[in-house]
One Martini backbone bead per residue (centre of mass of N, CA, C, O) as a GRO file, in nm:
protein
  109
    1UNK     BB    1   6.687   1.604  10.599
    2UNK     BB    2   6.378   1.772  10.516
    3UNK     BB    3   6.234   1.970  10.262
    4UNK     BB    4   6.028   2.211  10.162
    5UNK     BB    5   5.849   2.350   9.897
    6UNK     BB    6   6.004   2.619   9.914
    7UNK     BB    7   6.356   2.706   9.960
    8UNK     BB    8   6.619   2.845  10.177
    9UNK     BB    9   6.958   2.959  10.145
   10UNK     BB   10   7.146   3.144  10.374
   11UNK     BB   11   7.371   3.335  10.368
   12UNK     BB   12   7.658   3.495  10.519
   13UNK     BB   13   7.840   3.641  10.399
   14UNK     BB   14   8.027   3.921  10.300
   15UNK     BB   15   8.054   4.196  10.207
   16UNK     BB   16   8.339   4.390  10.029
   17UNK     BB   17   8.438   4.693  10.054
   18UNK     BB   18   8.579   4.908   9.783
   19UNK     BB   19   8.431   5.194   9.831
   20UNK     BB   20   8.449   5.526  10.044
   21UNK     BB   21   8.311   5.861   9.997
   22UNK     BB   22   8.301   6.190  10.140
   23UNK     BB   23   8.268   6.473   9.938
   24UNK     BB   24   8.308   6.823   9.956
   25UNK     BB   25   8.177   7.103   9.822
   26UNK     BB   26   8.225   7.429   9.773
   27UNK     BB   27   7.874   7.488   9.743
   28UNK     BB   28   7.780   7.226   9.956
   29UNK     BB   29   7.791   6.973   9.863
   30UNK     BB   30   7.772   6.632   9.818
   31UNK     BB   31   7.982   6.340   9.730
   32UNK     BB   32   7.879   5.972   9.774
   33UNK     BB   33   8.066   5.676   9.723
   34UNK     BB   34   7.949   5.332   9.690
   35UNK     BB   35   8.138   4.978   9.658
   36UNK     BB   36   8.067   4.682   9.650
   37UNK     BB   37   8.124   4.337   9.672
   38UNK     BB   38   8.003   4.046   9.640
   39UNK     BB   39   8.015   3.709   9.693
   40UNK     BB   40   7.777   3.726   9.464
   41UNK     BB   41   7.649   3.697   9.188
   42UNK     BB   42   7.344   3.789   9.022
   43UNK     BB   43   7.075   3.833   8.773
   44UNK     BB   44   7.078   4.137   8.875
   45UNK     BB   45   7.415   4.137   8.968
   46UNK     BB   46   7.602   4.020   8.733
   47UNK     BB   47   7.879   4.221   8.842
   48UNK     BB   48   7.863   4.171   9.190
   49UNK     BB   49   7.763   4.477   9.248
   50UNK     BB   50   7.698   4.720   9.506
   51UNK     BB   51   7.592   5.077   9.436
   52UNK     BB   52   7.624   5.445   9.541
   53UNK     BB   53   7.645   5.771   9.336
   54UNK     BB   54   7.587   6.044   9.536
   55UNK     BB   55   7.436   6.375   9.456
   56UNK     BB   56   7.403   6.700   9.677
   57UNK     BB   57   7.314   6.942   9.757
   58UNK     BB   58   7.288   7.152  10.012
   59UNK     BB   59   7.013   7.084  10.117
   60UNK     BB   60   6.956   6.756   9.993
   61UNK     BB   61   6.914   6.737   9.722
   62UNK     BB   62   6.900   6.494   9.439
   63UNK     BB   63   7.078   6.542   9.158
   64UNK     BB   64   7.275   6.267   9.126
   65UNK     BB   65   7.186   5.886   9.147
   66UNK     BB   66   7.367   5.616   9.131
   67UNK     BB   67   7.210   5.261   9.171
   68UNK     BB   68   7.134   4.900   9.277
   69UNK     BB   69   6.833   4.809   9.396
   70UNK     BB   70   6.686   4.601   9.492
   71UNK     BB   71   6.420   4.524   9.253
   72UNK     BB   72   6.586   4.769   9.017
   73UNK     BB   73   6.849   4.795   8.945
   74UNK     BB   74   7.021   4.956   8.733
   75UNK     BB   75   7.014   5.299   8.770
   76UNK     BB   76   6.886   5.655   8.754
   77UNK     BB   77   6.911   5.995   8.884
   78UNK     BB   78   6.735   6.304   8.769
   79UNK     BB   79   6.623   6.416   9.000
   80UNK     BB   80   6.316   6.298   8.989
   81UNK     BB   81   6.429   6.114   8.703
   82UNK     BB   82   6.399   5.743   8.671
   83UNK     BB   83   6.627   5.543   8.521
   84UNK     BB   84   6.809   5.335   8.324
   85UNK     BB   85   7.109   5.162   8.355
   86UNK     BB   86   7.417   5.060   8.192
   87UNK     BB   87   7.655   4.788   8.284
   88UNK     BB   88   7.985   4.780   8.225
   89UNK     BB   89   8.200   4.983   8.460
   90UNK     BB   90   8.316   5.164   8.659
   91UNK     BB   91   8.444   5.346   8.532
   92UNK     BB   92   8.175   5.422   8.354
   93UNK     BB   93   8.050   5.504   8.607
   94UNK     BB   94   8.220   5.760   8.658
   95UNK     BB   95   8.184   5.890   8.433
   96UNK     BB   96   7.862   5.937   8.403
   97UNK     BB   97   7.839   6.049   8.670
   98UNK     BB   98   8.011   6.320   8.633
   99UNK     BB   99   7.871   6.409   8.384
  100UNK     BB  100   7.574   6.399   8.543
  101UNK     BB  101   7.645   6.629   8.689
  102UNK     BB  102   7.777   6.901   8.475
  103UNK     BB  103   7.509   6.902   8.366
  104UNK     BB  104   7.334   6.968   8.627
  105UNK     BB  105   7.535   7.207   8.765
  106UNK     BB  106   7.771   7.073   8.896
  107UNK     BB  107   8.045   7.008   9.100
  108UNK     BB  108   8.366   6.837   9.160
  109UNK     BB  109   8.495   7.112   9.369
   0.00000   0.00000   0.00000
């Protein structure tokens, strides 16, 4: 068998869930977390997890949401405007998240 290049490998692997939770906050906001381990590590995503932490208002709209989008990288959401995230360890990406739910008038209960 011979290949045409470029060619692609497509893995079936399937990424591993390693937490979700989608919990109702007192004055109607949803905060809902999810973290995914990857089968491999990748340039973009070289600490092998996708993740999407997400505070929203009772209405729907986005307050603050950490998420690593393909072809977007580790990134965040503050209102309408989205910066880049430096993505230490989960820890800290919890920290962070909780830290600018509080700083934008958010409830974490």
């Amino acid at each position: 068998m011979t290949f045409e290049k470029p060619y692609v490998i497509i893995s079936h692997i399937k990424a591993k869930q390693l937490h979700h939770s989608k919990i109702p906050i007192s004055d109607g906001s949803i905060m809902e977390i999810v973290i995914w381990q990857l089968p491999y590590a990748t340039e973009e995503r070289q600490h092998g997890l996708k993740y999407r932490l997400n505070y929203s208002l009772p209405d729907g709209t986005c307050c603050v949401r950490y998420d690593n989008e393909l072809n977007k990288g580790d990134h965040k959401h503050i209102g309408t405007n989205e910066q880049p995230y430096v993505f230490k360890s989960i820890e800290q990406l919890f920290t962070d998240f909780f830290s600018d739910i509080v700083a934008n008038g958010g409830l974490l209960e």
